[in-house]
N, C-alpha and C positions, 0 to 999 in steps of 0.2 A: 531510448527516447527521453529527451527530456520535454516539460510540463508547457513547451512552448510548442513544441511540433505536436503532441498529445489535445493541445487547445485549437490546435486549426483543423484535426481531422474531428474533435467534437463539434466544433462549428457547422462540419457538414448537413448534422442530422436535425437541418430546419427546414419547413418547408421549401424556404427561398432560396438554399444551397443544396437541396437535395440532389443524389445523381447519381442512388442507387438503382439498380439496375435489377434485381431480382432478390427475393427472402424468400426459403425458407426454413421448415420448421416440423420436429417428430416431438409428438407428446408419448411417454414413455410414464409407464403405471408404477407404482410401487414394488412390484413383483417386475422390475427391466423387461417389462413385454411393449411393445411398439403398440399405440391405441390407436396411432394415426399420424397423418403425414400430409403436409400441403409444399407447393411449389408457385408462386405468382409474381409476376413483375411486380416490384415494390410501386408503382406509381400509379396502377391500376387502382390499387386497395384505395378503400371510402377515407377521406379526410379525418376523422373520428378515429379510424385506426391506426392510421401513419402515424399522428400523434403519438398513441399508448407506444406503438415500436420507437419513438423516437425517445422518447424515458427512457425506455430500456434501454436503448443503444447511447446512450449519453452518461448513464450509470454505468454501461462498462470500461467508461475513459473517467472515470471519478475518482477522488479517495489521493491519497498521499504518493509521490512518485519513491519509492524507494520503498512502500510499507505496500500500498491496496496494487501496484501499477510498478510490475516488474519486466525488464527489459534481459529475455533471455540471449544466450548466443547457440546456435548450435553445433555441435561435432562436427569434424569430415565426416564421420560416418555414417551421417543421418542424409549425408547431402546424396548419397550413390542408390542406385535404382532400389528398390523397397523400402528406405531411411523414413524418417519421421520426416523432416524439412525437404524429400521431394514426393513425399503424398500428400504432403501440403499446398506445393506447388502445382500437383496435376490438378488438385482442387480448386485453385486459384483460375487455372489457366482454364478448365473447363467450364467457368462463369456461370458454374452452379447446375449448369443444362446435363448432364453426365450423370446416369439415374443409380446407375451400379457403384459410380463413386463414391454420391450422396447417401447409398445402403453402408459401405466401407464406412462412410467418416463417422456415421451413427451407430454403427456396429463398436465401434472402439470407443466414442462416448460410453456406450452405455456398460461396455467392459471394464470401463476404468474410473468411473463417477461413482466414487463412494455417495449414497445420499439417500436418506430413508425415507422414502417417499414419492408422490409426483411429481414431476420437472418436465420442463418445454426446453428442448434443444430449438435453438432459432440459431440461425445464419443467413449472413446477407454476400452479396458481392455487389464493386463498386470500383467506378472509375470516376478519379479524379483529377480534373483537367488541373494541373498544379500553377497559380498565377506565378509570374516571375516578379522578383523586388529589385529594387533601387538598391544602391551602394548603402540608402542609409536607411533602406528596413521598408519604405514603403512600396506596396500589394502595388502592381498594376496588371489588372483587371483583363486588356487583352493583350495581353505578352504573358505565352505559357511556355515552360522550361520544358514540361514530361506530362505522364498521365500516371499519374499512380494507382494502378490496378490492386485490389486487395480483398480480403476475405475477412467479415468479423461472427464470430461466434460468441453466443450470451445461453447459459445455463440457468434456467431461471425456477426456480421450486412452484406448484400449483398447488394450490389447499384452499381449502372451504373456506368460506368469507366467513365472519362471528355472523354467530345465530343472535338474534335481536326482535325487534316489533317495526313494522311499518306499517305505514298508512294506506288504506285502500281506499281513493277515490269512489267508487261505487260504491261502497256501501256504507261510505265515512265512520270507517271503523279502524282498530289499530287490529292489525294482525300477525302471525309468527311471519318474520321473514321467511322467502324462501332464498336456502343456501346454494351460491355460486360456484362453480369450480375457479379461484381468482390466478390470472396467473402474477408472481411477483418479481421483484428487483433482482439480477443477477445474483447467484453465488461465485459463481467463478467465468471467467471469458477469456478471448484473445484476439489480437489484432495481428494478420500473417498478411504479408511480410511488414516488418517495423519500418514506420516511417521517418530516414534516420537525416539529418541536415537535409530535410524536407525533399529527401525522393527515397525511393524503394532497397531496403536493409533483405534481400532475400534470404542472406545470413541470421538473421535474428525475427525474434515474433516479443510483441509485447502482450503480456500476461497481467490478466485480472483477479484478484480474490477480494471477496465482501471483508471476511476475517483475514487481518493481517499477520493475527499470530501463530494461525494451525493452517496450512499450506494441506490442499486436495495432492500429497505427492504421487497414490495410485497413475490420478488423470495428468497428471505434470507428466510423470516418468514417460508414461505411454504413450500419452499425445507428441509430446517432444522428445524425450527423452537429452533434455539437456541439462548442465548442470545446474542444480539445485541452491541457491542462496539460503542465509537461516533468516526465519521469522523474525520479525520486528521483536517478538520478545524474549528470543532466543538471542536474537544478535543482542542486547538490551544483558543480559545474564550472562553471554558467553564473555563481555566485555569488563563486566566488573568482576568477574571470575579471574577473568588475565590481570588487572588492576593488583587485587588480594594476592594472588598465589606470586606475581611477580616483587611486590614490595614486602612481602613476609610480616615480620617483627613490625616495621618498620614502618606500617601502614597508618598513616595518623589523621587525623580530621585536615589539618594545616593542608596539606599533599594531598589531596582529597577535594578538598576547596577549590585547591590549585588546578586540577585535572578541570574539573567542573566551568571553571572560569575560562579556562582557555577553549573548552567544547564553545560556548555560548560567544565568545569574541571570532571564533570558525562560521558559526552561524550568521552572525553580525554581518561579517563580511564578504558574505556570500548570498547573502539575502536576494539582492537585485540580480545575480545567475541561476537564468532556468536551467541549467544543470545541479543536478542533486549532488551535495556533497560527500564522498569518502574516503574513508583512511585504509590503506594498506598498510601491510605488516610494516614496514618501517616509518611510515607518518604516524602510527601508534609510535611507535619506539620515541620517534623523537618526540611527541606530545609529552610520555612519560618521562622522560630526560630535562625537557622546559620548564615540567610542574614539578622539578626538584627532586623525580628519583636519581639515585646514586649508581653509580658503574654498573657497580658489584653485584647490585640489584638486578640492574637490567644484563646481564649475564642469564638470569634466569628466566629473563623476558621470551629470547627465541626459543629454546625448547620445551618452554609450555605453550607457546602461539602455535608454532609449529604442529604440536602434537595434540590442540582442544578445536584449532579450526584448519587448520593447514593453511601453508604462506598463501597462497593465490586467494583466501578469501577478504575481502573485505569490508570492513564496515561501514555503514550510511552514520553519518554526525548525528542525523533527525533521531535515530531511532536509538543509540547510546545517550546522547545528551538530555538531560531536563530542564527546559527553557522556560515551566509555569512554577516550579519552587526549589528551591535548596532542602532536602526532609536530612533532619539528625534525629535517631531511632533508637531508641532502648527498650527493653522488655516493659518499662512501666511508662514511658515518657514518650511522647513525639513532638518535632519543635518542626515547624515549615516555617522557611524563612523567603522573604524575596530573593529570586534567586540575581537578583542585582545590588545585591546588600548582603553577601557573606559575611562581608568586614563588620557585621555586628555578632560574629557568632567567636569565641575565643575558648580557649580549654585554658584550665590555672587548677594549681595545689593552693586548697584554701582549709588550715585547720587539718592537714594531712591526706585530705581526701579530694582527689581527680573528680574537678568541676567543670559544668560547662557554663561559660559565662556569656551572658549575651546582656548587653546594651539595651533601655531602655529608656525611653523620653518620658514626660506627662502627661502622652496620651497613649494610656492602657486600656484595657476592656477586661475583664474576668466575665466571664457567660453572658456577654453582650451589655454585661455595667459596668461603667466607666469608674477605674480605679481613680482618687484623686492622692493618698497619700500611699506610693510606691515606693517610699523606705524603711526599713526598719524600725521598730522602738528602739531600740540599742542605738541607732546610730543616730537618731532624732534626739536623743535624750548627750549626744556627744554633741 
């Protein structure tokens, strides 16, 4: 899903578009024992409430497409009677009313949710009259294409509000608060089936994590059990790993610059596509190949890609590239540069010894005071 079909099913969860049809929800203790369990037509609930769920459920369509908001596929495997992607489906199709189901889908939460503590399993279902658009993008309102039927689950952690003072009207006094059980923002969610060129993906489910860099994989593997992408900061590490190991010797700031430059002209030019951008194993290749590595190098390229992430995976630009600075890093020195102004950062033999040379105007700062004479005495005195 990209962050355009992901923004029309957040749209839903306003009062004025709502059309969900039923929530709900098992509060499960610290020790995975079930404390309790509700089932109510979402419309019924008091105004005051809908609200707090509509946070919720709006947080679970949040967060970066490629990093918080991951678009799984899953196996044939999972699609044949007992599969992960068709107890999904019975789930879906039973519009939540199905009591032994609703024990099954909470039974595997709570089997497979790493998390130390209390949490609120919520789920909703919903159907969604899908409007039909115009050749050139515009919604019209009654011309509907489908309904797209669907299921969202939100895992949400419960903990004690801070202890603090409040004020007690009767006796106009400040007193100990009393603590809340509060429930909070999602850690992890999903959206089954993915909603993909805007009708129903039964193939695929889109996936939520608050952290984008440690992946809940227990409750991924077991709820879906589809394949697995790496973490924003893994993919971020596995990329400059392939970077080093493939250019060797050979690895130089210049080439480096260059790789950099071209991530950031990829973003540039992809700005205005709600499609999140990535590179597979040969779009890397030739990125590498453009920013100057050599043959001979990239010889080495496929069987280390091959053999640190395997060909079928690929990278999101967002999550390799650094679009807020250009950082040059030594043991005792760090230099952040714009990262739309490399061309001031140069390496030179100066007196024998490998410099880095960066460019400098009039207007300097040393610990927030403005340097006014930024040249040498030696060379002031030439």
């Amino acid at each position: 899903m990209n962050k355009v079909e992901i923004s029309e099913i957040k749209k839903l969860f306003t009062p004025r578009n709502c059309s969900i049809t039923r929530i709900c929800g098992c509060y499960v203790d610290g020790e995975k024992n079930k404390k309790s369990q509700f089932r109510e037509a979402f419309l019924s609930l008091p105004e005051e409430e809908m609200f707090k769920y509509f946070q919720i459920l709006r947080k679970n369509l949040s967060g970066t497409v490629g990093r918080n908001l991951l678009t799984l596929e899953f196996p044939l495997d999972t699609e044949i009677e007992g599969g992960t992607q068709e107890f999904l489906l019975r789930l879906r199709d039973s519009k939540l009313k199905d009591d032994e189901l609703l024990e099954q889908f909470y039974d595997r939460v709570i089997e497979s949710f790493e998390y130390v503590g209390n949490y609120l399993i919520l789920l909703i279902h919903d159907a969604y009259d899908v409007p039909g658009k115009t050749t050139d993008g515009i919604e019209m309102e009654d011309a509907s294409d489908e309904v797209y039927e669907y299921i969202m689950c939100c895992i949400c952690p419960v903990n004690l509000s801070k202890p603090g003072l409040s004020y007690d009207d009767e006796s106009g006094s400040f007193r100990n608060r009393i603590r809340d059980w509060v429930v909070d923002m999602p850690e992890v969610g999903f959206l089954f089936p993915a909603f993909t060129d805007r009708t129903s993906d039964i193939h695929s489910t889109l996936f939520y994590t608050k952290d984008a860099n440690e992946f809940n994989t227990s409750f991924m593997d077991l709820m879906f059990a589809c394949p697995r992408p790496l973490p924003a900061v893994s993919q971020k590490e596995t990329f400059q790993a392939i970077v080093e190991e493939t250019l060797g010797e050979t690895c130089d700031i210049e080439t480096v610059k260059n790789i950099h430059e071209k991530l950031n002209e990829m973003i540039e030019e992809n700005k205005d596509n709600p499609q999140p951008l990535s590179l597979a194993k040969n779009e890397v290749k030739g990125l590498l190949a453009n920013s100057g590595v050599k043959n001979e190098r990239l010889e080495e390229f496929d069987r280390y890609y091959d053999a640190t992430v395997g060909e079928e995976t690929p990278f999101m630009v967002t999550n390799v590239a650094n679009t807020r600075t250009f950082e040059v890093k030594t043991p005792d020195v760090v230099v952040k540069v714009n990262p739309e102004r490399t061309d001031l950062i140069e390496t030179a033999v100066i007196n024998g010894r490998k410099c880095l040379v960066i460019e400098i105007t009039d207007q300097v700062e040393v610990n927030g005071i403005l340097v006014r004479n930024t040249v040498s005495g030696a060379e002031d005195e030439e």
